[in-house]
TORKOL-4160 file (C-alpha; in steps of 0.2 Angstrom, whole numbers, padded with zeros to 4 digits, m for minus):
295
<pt num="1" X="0219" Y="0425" Z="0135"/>
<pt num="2" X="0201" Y="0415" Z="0134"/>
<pt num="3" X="0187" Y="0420" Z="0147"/>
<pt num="4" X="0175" Y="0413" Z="0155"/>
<pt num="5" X="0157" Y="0407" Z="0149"/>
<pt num="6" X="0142" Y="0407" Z="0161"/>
<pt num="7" X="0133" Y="0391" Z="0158"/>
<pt num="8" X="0118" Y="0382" Z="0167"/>
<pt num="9" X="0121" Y="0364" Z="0171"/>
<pt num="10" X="0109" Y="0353" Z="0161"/>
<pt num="11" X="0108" Y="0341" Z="0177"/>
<pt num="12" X="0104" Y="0352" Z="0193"/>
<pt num="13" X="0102" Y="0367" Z="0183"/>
<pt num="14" X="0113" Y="0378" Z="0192"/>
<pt num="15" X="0123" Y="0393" Z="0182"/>
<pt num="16" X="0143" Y="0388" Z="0184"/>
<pt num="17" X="0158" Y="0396" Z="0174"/>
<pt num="18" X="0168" Y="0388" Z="0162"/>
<pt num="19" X="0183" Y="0388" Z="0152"/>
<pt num="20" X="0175" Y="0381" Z="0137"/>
<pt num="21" X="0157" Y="0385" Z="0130"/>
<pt num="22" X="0153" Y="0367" Z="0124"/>
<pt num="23" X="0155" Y="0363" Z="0144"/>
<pt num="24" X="0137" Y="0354" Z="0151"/>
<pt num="25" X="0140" Y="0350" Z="0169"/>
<pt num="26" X="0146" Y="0360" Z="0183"/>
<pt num="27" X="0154" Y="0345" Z="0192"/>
<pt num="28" X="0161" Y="0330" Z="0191"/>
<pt num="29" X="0148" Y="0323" Z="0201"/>
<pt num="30" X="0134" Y="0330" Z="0189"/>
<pt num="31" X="0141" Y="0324" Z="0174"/>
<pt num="32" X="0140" Y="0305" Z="0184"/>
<pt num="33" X="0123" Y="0307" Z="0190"/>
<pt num="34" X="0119" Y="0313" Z="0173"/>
<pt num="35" X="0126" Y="0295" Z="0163"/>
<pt num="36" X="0119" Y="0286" Z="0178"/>
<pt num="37" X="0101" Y="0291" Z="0175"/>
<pt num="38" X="0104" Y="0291" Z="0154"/>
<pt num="39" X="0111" Y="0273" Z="0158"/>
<pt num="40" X="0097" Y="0268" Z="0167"/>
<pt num="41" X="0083" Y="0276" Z="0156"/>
<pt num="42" X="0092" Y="0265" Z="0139"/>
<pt num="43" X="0090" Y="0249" Z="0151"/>
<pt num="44" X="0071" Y="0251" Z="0154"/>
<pt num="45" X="0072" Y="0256" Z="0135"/>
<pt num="46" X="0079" Y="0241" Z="0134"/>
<pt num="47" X="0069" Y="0231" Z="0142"/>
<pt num="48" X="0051" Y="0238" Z="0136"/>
<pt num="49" X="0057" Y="0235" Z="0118"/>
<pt num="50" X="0061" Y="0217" Z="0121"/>
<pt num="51" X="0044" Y="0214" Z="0130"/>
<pt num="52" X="0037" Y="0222" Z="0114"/>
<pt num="53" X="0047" Y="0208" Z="0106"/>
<pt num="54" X="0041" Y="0196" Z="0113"/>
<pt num="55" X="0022" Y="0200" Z="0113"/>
<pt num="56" X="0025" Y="0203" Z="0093"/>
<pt num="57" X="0033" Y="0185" Z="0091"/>
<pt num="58" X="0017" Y="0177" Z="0101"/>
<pt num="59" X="0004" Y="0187" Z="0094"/>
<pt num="60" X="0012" Y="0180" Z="0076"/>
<pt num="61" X="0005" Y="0162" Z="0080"/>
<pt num="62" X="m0011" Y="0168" Z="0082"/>
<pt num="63" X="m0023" Y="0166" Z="0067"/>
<pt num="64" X="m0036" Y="0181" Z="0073"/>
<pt num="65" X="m0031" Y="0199" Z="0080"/>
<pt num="66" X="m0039" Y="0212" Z="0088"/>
<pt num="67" X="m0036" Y="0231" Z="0084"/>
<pt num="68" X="m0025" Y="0231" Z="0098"/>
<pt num="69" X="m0014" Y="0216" Z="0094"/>
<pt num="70" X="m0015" Y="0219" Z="0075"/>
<pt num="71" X="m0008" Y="0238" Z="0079"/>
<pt num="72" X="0006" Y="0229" Z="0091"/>
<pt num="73" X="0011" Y="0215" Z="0080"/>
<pt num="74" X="0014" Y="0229" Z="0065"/>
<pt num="75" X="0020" Y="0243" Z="0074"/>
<pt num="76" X="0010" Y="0254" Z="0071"/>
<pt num="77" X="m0004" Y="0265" Z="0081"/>
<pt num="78" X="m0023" Y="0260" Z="0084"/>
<pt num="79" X="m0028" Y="0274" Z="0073"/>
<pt num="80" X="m0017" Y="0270" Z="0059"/>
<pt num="81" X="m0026" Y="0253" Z="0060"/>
<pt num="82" X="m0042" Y="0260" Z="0054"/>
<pt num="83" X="m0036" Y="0269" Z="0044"/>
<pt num="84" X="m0033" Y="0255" Z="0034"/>
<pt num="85" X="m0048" Y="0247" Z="0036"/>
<pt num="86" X="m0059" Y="0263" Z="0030"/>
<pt num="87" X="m0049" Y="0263" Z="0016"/>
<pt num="88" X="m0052" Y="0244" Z="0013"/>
<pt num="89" X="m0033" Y="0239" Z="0014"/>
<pt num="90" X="m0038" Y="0227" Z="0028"/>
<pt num="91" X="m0053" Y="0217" Z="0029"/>
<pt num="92" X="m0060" Y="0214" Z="0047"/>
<pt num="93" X="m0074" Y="0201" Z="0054"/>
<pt num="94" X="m0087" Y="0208" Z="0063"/>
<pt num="95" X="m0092" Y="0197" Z="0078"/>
<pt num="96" X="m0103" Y="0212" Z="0086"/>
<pt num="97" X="m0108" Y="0227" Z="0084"/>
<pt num="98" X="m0089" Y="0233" Z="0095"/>
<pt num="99" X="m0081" Y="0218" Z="0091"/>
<pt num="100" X="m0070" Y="0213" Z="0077"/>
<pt num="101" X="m0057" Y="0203" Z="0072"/>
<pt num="102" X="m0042" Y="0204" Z="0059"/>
<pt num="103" X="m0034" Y="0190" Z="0048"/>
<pt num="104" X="m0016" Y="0188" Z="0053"/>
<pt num="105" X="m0013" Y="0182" Z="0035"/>
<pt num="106" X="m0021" Y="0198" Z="0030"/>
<pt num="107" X="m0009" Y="0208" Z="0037"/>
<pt num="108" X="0008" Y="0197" Z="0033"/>
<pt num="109" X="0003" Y="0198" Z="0015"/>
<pt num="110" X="0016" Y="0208" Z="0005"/>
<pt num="111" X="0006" Y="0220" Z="m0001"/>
<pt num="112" X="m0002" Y="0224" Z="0014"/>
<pt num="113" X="0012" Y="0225" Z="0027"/>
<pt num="114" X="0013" Y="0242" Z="0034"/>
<pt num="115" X="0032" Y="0239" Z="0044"/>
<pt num="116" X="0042" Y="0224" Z="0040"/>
<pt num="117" X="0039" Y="0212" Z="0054"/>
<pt num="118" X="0057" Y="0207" Z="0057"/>
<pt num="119" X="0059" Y="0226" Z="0060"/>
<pt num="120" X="0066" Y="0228" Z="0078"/>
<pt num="121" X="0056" Y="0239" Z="0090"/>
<pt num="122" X="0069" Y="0252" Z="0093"/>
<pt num="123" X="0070" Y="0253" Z="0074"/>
<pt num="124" X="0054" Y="0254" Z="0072"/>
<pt num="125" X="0050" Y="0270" Z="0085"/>
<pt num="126" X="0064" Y="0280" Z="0074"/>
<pt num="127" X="0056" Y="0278" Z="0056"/>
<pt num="128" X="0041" Y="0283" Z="0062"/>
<pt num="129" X="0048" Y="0301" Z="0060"/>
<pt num="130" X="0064" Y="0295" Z="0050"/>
<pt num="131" X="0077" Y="0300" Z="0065"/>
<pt num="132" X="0095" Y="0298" Z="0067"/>
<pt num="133" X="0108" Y="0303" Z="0080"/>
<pt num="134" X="0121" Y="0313" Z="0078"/>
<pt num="135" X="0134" Y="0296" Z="0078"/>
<pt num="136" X="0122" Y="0289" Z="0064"/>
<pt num="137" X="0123" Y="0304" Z="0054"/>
<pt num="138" X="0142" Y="0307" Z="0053"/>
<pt num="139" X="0146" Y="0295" Z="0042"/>
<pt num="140" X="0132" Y="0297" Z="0029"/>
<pt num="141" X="0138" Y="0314" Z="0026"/>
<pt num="142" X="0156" Y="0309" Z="0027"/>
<pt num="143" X="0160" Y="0322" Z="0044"/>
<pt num="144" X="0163" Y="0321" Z="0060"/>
<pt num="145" X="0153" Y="0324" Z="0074"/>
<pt num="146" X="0162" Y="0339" Z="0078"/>
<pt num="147" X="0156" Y="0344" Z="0059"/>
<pt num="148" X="0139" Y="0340" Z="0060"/>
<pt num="149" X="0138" Y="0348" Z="0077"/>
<pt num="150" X="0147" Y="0365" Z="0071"/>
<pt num="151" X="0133" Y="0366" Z="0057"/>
<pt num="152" X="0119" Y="0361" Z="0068"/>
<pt num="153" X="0124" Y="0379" Z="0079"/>
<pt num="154" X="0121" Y="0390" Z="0064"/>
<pt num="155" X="0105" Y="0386" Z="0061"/>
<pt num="156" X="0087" Y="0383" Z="0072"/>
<pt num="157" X="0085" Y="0365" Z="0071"/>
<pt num="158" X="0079" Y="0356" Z="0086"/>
<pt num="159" X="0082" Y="0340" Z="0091"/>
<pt num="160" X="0070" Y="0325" Z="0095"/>
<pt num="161" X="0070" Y="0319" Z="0114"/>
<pt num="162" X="0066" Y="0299" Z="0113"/>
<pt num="163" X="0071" Y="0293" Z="0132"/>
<pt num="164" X="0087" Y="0301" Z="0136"/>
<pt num="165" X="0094" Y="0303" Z="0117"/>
<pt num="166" X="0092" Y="0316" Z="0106"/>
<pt num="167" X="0089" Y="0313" Z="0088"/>
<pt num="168" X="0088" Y="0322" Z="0072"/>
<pt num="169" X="0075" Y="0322" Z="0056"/>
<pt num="170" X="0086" Y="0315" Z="0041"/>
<pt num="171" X="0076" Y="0328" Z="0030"/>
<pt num="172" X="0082" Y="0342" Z="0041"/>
<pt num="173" X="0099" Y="0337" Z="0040"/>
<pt num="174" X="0100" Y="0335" Z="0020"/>
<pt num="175" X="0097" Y="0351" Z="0018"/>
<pt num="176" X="0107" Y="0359" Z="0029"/>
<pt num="177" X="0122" Y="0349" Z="0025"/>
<pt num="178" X="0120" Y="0348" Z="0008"/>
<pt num="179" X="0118" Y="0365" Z="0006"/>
<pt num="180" X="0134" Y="0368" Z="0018"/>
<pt num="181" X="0145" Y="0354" Z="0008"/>
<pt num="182" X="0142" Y="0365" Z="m0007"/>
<pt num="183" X="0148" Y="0379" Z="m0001"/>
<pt num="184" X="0166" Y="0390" Z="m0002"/>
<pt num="185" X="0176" Y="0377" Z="0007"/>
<pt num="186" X="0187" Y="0369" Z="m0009"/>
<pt num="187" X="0204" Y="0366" Z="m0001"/>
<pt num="188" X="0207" Y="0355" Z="0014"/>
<pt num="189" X="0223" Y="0352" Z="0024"/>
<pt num="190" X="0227" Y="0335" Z="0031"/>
<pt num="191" X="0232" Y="0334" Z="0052"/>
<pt num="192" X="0249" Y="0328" Z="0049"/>
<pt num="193" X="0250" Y="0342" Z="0035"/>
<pt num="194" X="0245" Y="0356" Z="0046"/>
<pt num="195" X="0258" Y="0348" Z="0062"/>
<pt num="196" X="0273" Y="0349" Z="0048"/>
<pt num="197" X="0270" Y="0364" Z="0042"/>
<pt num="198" X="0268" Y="0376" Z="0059"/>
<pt num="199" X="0276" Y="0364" Z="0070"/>
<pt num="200" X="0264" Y="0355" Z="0083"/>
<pt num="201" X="0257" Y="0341" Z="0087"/>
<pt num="202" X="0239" Y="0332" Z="0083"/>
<pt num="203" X="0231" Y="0335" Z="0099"/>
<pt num="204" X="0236" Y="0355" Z="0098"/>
<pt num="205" X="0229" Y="0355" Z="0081"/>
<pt num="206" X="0214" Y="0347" Z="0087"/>
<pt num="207" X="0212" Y="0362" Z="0102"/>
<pt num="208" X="0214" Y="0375" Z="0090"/>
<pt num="209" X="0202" Y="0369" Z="0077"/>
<pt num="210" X="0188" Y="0365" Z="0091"/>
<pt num="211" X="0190" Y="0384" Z="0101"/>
<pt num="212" X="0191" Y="0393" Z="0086"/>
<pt num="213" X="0176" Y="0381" Z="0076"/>
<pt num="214" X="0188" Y="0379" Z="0060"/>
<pt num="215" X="0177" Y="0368" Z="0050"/>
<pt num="216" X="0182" Y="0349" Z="0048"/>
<pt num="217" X="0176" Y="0334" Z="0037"/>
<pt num="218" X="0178" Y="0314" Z="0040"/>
<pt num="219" X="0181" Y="0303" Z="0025"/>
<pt num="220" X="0187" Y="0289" Z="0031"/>
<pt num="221" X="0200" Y="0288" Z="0043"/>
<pt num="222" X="0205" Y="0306" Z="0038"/>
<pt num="223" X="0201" Y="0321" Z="0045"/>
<pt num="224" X="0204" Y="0337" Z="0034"/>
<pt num="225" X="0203" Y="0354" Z="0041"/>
<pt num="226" X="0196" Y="0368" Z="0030"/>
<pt num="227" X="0214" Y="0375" Z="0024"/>
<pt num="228" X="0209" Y="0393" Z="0022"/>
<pt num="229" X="0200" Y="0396" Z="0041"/>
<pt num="230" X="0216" Y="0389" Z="0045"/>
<pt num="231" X="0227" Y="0398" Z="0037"/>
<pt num="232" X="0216" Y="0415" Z="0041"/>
<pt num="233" X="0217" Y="0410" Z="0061"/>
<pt num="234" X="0236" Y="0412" Z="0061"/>
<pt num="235" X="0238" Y="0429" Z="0048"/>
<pt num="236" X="0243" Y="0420" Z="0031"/>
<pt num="237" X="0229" Y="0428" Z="0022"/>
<pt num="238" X="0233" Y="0442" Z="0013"/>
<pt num="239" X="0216" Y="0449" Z="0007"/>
<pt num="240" X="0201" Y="0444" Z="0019"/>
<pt num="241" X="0187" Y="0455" Z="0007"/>
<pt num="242" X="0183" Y="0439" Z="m0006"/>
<pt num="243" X="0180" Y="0427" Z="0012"/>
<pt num="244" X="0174" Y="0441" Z="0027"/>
<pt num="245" X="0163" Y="0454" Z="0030"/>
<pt num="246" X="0168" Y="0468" Z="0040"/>
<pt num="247" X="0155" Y="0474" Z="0055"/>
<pt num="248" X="0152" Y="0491" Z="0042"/>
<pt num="249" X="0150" Y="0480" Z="0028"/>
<pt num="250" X="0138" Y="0468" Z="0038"/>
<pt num="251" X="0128" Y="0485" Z="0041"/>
<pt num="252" X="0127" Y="0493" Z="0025"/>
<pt num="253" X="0122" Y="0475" Z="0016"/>
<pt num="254" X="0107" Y="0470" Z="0029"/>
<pt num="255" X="0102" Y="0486" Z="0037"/>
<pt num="256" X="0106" Y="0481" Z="0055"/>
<pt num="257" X="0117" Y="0486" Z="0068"/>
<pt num="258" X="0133" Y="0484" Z="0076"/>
<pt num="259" X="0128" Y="0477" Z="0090"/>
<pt num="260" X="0116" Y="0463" Z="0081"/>
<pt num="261" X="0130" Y="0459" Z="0070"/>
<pt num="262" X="0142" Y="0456" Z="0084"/>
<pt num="263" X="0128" Y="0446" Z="0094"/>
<pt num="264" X="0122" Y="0436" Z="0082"/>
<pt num="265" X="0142" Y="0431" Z="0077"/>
<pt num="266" X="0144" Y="0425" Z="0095"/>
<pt num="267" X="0127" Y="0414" Z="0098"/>
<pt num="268" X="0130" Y="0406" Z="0083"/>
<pt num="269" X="0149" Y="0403" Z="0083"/>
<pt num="270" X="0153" Y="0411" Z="0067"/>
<pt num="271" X="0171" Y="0410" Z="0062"/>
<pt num="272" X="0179" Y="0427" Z="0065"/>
<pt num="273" X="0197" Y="0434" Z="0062"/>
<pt num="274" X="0203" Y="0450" Z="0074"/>
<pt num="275" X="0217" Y="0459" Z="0066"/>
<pt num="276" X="0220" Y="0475" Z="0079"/>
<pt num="277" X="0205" Y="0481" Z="0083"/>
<pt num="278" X="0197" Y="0475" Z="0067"/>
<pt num="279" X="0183" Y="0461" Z="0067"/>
<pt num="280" X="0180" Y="0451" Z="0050"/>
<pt num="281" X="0166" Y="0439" Z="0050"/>
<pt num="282" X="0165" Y="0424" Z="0037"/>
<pt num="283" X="0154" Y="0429" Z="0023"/>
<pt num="284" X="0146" Y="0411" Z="0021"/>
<pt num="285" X="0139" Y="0409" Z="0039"/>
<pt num="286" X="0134" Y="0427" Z="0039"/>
<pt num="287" X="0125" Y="0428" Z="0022"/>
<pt num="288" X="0117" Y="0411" Z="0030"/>
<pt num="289" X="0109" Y="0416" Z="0045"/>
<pt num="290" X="0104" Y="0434" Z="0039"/>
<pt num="291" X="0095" Y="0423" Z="0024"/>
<pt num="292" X="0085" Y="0413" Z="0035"/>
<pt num="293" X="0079" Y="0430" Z="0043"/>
<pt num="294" X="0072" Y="0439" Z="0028"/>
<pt num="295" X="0065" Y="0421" Z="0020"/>
């Protein structure tokens, strides 16, 4: 029998119950108005980036820039700028004591180009700080999203607000993934495997690996669902002590309580097993988030 979670909806920021803890809207009409404005702030996204556009293509006829224009037709802060010219990459023209100019040519020379100039603007904002959404970063690491996500909850790694999308560093999530791709996880079932096998369809294998955070991986068109979560959700496992901690065994190994082991399982959606009134938690995620405590 599920319950319910209490939420706060991330558009009028009222608290709401929901079946489901993923859930981000309390209505219909929330979750409208929410697309509505994130629809609208990508269109003035939009439309700033291709003014940028088109002030980059003009100032690329000219023969002589100013700090400004140089900074603008390179992408790339005022600052940055002179930086370059303290450190004599650039050369400038002094026509004052305040005034200077810079060589367009200077700047298109290969060796000097700081951002390729046929780089689009909205590409350009990202590399700054080497960003990527969580649909960008899927497929790199051959998951799905649901994957990326369900990793992303057991640890502290924030995203990057830019305009209404969250994106984030590419460094953080090599290392997270990486090091969660090598783990215990060896054998992998197949959709179609799992619906022969107990008897139900795609979309009920789908519900019962996203409630109970079974993890998953993407290579290609296939999914595959980590075969021994599985298998452990519906009783199949004979011994849980090589996979799962007990709550005592959780105590006794990090000198904490119960009650933190217990609350720290459910914030960060660890996969559990109840046999009874037995509890066993997953040995990998717990030894990973205690880790990053005592680092």
């Amino acid at each position: 029998m599920g319950f319910d979670y209490k939420l706060t909806c991330q558009y009028c920021g009222n608290t709401f119950l929901a079946k489901v803890k993923t859930s981000r809207f309390c209505s219909n009409a929330c979750r409208c108005s929410d697309r509505y404005l994130r629809q609208r702030e990508e269109a003035r996204h939009k439309e700033e980036d291709t003014a940028k556009e088109r002030i980059r293509q003009d100032l690329n006829s000219r023969d002589y820039l100013s700090i400004t224009q140089a900074a603008n037709l390179l992408g790339v802060s005022r600052p940055t700028i002179y930086k370059r010219i303290d450190s004599g990459e650039i050369e400038v023209i002094r026509l004052g004591t305040r005034t200077v100019r810079i060589r367009r040519e200077d700047l298109t020379a290969p060796e000097k180009v700081i951002t390729p100039l046929n780089t689009p603007v909205p590409e350009i904002r990202k590399a700054k700080e080497g960003l990527v959404t969580i649909d960008e970063a899927a497929p790199l690491f051959g998951l799905s999203k649901g994957a990326v996500y369900y990793h992303l909850r057991k640890t502290d790694i924030q995203p990057v607000k830019i305009g209404p999308w969250s994106y984030y560093r590419l460094k953080d999530l090599e290392n997270l993934l990486h090091r969660e791709l090598d783990g215990d996880i060896q054998d992998w079932y197949t959709v179609q495997e799992i619906s022969q096998k107990y008897n139900l369809t795609p979309k009920q294998v789908y519900d019962h690996v996203q409630y109970h955070h079974i993890p998953k991986r993407k290579a290609g068109s296939r999914i595959y669902i980590s075969k021994f979560d599985w298998d452990a959700k519906h009783g199949r496992i004979d011994a849980l002590s090589d996979h799962y901690y007990t709550a005592r065994e959780l105590q006794e190994k990090y000198g904490t309580s119960h009650q933190r082991v217990h609350y720290l399982a459910k914030t960060r959606d660890v996969p559990t097993i109840r046999q009874g009134s037995n509890v066993y938690f997953q040995k990998t995620a717990m030894d990973t988030i205690f880790n990053q405590f005592n680092r």
